[in-house]
C-alpha positions as CSV (number, residue, x, y, z in Angstrom):
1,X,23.0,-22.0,-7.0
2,X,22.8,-19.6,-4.3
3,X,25.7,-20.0,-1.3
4,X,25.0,-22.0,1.5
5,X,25.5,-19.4,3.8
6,X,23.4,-16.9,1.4
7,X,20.2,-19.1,1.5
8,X,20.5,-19.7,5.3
9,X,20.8,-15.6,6.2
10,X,18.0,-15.1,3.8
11,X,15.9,-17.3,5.6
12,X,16.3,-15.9,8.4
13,X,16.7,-12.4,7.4
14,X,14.0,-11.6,5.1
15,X,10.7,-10.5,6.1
16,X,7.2,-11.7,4.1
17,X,6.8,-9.3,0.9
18,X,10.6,-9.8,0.5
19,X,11.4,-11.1,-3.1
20,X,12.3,-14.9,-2.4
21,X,14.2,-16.0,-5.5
22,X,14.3,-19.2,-6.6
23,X,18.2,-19.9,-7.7
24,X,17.2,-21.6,-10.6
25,X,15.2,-19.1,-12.3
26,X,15.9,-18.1,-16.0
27,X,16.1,-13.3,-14.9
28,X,17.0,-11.2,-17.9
29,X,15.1,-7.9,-17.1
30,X,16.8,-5.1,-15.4
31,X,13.9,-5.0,-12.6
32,X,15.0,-8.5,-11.9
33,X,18.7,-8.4,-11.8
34,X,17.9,-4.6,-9.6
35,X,15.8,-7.5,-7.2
36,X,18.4,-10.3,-7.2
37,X,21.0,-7.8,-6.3
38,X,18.9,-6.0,-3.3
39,X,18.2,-9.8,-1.7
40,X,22.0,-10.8,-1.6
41,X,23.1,-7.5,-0.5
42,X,20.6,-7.8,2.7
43,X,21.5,-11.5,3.2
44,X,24.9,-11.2,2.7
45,X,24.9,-8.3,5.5
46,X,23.1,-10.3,7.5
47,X,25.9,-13.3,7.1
48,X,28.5,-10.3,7.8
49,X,27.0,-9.7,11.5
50,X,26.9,-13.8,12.1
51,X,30.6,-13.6,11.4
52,X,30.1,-16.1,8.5
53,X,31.9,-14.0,5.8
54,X,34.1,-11.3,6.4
55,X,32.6,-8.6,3.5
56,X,29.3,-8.2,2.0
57,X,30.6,-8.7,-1.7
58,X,27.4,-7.4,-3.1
59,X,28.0,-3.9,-2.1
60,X,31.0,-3.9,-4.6
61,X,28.5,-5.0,-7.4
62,X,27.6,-2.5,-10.4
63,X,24.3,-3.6,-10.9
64,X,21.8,-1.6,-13.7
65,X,19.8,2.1,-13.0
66,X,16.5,1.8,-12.1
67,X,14.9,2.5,-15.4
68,X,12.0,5.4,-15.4
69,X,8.7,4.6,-14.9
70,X,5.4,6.4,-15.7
71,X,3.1,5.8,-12.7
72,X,-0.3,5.7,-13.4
73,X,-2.7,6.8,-10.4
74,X,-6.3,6.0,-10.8
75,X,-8.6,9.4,-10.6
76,X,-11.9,9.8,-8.0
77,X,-14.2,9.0,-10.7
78,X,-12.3,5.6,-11.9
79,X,-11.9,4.4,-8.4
80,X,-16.1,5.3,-7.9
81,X,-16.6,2.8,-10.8
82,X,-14.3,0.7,-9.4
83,X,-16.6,0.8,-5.8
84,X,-19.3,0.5,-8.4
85,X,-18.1,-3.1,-9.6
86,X,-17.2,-4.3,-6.6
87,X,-20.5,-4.3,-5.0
88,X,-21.3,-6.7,-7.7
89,X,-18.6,-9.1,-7.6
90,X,-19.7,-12.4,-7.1
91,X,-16.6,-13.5,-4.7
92,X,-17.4,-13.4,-1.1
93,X,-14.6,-11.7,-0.5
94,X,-13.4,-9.3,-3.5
95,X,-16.3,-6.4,-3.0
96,X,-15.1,-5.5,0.9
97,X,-11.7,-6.6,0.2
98,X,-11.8,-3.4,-2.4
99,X,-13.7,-1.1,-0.5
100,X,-11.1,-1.5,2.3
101,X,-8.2,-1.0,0.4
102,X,-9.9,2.1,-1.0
103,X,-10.7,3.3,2.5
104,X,-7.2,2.7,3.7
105,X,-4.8,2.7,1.3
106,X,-3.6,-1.1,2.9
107,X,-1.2,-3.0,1.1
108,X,-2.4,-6.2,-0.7
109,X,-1.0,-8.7,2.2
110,X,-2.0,-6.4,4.5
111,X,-5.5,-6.8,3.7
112,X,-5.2,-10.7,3.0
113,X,-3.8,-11.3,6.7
114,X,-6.3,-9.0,8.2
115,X,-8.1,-10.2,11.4
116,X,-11.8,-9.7,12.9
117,X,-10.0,-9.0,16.1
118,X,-7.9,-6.4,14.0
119,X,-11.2,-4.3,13.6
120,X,-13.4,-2.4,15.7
121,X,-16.8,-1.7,13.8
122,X,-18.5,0.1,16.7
123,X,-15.2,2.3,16.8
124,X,-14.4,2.3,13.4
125,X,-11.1,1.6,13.6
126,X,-8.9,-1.1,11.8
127,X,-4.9,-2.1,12.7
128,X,-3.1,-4.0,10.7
129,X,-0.5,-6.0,12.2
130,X,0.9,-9.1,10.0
131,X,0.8,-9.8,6.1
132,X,0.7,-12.6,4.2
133,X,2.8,-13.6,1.8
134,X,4.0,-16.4,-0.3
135,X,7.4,-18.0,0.9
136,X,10.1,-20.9,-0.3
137,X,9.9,-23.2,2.8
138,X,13.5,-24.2,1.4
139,X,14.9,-21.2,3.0
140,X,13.2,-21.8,6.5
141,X,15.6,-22.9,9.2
142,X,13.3,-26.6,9.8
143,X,13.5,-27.2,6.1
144,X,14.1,-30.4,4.9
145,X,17.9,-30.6,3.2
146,X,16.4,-33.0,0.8
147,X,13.8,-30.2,-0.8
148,X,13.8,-28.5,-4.1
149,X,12.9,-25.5,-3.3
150,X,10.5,-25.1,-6.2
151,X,7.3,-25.9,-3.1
152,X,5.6,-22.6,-2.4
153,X,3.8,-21.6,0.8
154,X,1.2,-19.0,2.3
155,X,2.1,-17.9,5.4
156,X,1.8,-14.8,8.0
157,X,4.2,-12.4,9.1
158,X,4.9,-9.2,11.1
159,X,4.3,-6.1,8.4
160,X,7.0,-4.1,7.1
161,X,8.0,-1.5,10.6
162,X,6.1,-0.2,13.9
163,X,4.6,2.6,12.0
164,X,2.9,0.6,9.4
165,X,0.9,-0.6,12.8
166,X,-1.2,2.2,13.5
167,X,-4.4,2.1,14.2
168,X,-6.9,4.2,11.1
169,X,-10.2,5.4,11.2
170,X,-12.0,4.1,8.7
171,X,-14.8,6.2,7.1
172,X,-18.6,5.1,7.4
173,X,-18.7,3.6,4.1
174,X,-16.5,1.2,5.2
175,X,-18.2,0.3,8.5
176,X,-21.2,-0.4,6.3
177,X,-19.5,-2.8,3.7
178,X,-17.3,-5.0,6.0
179,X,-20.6,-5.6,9.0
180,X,-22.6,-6.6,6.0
181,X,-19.8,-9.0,5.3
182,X,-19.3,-10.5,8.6
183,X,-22.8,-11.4,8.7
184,X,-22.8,-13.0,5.2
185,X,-19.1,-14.5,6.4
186,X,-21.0,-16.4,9.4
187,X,-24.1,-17.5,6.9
188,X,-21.8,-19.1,4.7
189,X,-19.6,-20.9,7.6
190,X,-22.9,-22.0,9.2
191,X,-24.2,-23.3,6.1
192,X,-21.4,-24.9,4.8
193,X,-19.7,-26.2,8.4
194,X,-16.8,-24.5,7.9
195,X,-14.0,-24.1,10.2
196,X,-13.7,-20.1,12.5
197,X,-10.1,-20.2,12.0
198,X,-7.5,-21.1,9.0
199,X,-4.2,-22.7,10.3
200,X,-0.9,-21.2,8.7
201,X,2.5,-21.2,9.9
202,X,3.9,-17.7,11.0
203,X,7.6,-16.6,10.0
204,X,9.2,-13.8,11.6
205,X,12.8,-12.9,11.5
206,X,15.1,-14.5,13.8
207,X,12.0,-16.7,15.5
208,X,11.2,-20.8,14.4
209,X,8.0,-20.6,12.3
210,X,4.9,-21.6,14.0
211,X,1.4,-22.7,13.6
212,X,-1.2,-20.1,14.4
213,X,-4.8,-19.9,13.7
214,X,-6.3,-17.1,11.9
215,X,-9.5,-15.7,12.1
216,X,-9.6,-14.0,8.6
217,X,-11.6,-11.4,7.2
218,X,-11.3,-12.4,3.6
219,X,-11.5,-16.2,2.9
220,X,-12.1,-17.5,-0.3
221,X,-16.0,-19.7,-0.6
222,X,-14.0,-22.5,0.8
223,X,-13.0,-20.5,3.9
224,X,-9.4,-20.6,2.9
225,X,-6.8,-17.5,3.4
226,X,-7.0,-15.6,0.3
227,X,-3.4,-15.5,-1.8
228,X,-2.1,-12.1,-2.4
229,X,-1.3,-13.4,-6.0
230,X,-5.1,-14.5,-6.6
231,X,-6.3,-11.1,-5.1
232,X,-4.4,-8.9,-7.5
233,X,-5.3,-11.4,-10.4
234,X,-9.0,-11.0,-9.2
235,X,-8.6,-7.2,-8.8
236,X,-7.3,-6.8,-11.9
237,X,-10.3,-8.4,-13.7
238,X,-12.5,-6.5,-11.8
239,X,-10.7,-3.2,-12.9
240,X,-11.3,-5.0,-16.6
241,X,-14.7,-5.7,-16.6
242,X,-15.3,-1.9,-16.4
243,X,-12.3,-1.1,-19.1
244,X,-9.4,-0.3,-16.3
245,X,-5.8,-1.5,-16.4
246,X,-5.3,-1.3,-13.0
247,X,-3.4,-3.4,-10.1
248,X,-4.9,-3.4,-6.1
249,X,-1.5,-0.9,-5.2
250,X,-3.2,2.0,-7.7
251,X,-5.4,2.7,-4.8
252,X,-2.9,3.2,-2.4
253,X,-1.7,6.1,-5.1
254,X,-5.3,7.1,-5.5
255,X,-5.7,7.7,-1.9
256,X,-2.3,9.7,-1.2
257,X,-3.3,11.8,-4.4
258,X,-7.0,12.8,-3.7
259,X,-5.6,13.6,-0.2
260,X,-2.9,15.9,-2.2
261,X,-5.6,17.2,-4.0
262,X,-7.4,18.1,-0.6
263,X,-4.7,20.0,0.4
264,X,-3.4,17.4,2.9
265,X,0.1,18.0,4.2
266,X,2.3,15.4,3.2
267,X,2.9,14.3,6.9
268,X,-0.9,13.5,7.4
269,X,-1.0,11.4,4.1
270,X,2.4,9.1,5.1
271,X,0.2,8.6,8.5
272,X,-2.6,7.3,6.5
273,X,-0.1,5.6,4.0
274,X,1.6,4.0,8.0
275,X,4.9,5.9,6.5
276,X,7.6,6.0,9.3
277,X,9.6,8.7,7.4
278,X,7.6,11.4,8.0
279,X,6.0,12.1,4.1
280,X,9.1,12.3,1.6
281,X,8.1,8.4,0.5
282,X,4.5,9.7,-0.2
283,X,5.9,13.3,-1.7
284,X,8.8,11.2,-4.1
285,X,6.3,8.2,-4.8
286,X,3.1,8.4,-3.8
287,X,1.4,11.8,-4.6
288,X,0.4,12.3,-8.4
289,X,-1.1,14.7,-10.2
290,X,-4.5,14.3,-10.8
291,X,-6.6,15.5,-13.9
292,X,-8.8,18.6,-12.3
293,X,-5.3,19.6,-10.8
294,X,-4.3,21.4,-13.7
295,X,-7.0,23.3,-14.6
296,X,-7.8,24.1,-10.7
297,X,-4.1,25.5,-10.6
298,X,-4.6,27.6,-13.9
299,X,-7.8,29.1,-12.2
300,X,-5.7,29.9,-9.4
301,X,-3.1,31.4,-11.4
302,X,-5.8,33.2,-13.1
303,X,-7.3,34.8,-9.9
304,X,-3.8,36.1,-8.7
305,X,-2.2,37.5,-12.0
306,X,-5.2,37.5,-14.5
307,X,-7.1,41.0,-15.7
308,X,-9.4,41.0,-13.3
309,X,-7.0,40.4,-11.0
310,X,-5.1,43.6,-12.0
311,X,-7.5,45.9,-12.9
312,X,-8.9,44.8,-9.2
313,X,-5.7,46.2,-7.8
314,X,-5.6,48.7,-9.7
315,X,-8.9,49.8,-8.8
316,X,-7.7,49.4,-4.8
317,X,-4.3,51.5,-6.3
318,X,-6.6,54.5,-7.1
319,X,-8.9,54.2,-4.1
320,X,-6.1,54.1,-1.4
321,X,-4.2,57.2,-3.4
322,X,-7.7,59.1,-3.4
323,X,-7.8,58.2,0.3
324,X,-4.6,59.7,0.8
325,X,-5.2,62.8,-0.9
326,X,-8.1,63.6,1.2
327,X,-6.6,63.1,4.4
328,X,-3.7,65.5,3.6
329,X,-6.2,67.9,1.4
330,X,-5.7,71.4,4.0
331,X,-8.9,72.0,5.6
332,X,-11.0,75.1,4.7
333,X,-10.8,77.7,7.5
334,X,-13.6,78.6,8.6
């Protein structure tokens, strides 16, 4: 079992999309034990600066490497067919949920605790300002002593830092998908009575959790608050039904790597990614090769030290030394 002291600074430490860890839990992989170990070490230095232990024994810990990992980004034409299927989904909520993650290049909880008051449509601008994410009220300062733990919960939360904030443009495609969805959004409340707002409790760091409603862009057909665990399931099987293996944070990869491809600077795709650092995140992580790169770099290569390329020079070469012979052939006197 986890400390005492470790489950109360987690609590109030950890922010939603943190890895909550139930202590009873059978972890054998190396991801895992790398997780486990990141989640003390922040709680434990957060029970340092209460003054509740004196060291943060975690940092003395040897835990595993990160093993490698061949990321997989999705190319234009695979995310088209996945734009494709999503216009035909038969959820309310999948088609713009997956236009708008293509558009944007939002995190899953990002686009789960998304607001109609977070958009602008005449604009064309979106913010995203909280998440949701599924949480152990165990760890909650109000929890009941008496609880297991095991009793999961949606809730909202701030996202991950100020820059992941900003306000994006969205491009017209967009516009188009998510108006046509608030009007089908306030058919299907009209017709089937259903509340404007979902009511979920809001956690932030250091603040008592609270009830707030939400008015949601993407409910499920009973006008609940989607779970970022059902979205990626449902994404996924959407990516299937068209013969993809793919997961809803491919797109944020697609995006940052057709804006690579585009000859974005890296600082302009970590402002569309809502990157504080600048662009090394989206240079190290983010940016992939895609297939056409190849063969566009081996044109390029081509142009500048091919045959053509040389005997073009070569052919300047001779017309800039004939040039120079003329102008210092003598003139003949008169």
């Amino acid at each position: 079992m986890l400390p005492a002291i470790a489950r109360q600074a987690i609590g109030a430490y950890s922010q939603p999309g943190d890895l909550i860890l139930d202590p009873m839990c059978g972890i054998g992989t190396t991801l895992h034990i790398l997780a486990v170990h990141r989640c003390l070490h922040r709680a434990l230095a957060q029970a340092v600066t209460w003054r509740l232990v004196t060291r943060n024994v975690a940092t003395d810990a040897d835990p595993p490497p990160v093993p490698p990992t061949e990321v997989v980004t999705l190319a234009p034409q695979q995310v088209g067919l996945l734009l494709d299927a999503a216009g035909r989904a038969p959820s309310p909520w999948l088609g713009p949920w997956t236009i708008l993650a293509t558009a944007t290049g939002a995190r899953n909880g990002e686009l789960c605790g998304l607001e109609w008051a977070d958009l602008d449509l005449d604009a064309g601008t979106v913010r995203f300002r909280q998440a949701l994410t599924i949480i152990d009220p165990a760890v909650l300062p109000d929890a009941d002593p008496g609880s297991s733990g095991r009793r999961k919960e949606l809730a909202v939360g701030p996202v991950k830092s100020t820059a992941s904030s900003a306000t994006l443009t969205l491009p017209p495609f967009a516009v188009q998908a998510l108006r046509q969805h608030r009007r089908q959004q306030a058919r299907l409340r009209l017709a089937c009575g259903q509340p404007q707002t979902v009511t979920l409790r809001r956690v932030e760091p250091g603040r008592p959790p609270r009830q707030v409603e939400l008015d949601l862009v993407f409910r499920t057909e009973r006008s609940m608050a989607v779970n970022p665990n059902h979205a990626s399931r449902a994404f996924a099987r959407l990516a299937a039904s068209i013969g993809l293996a793919a997961h809803p944070h491919m797109l944020r990869h697609a995006l940052a790597s057709a804006m690579a491809a585009h000859k974005e600077p890296a600082s302009i795709i970590a402002a569309q990614l809502r990157h504080a650092d600048g662009g090394a995140l989206a240079q190290r992580v983010y940016i992939h090769q895609l297939p056409q790169t190849a063969p566009r770099l081996a044109g390029v290569i081509e142009g500048v030290f091919g045959p053509a390329a040389r005997d073009g020079r070569a052919v300047s070469a001779a017309r800039r030394a004939e040039g120079n012979r003329r102008e210092t052939r003598p003139s003949n006197p008169a």
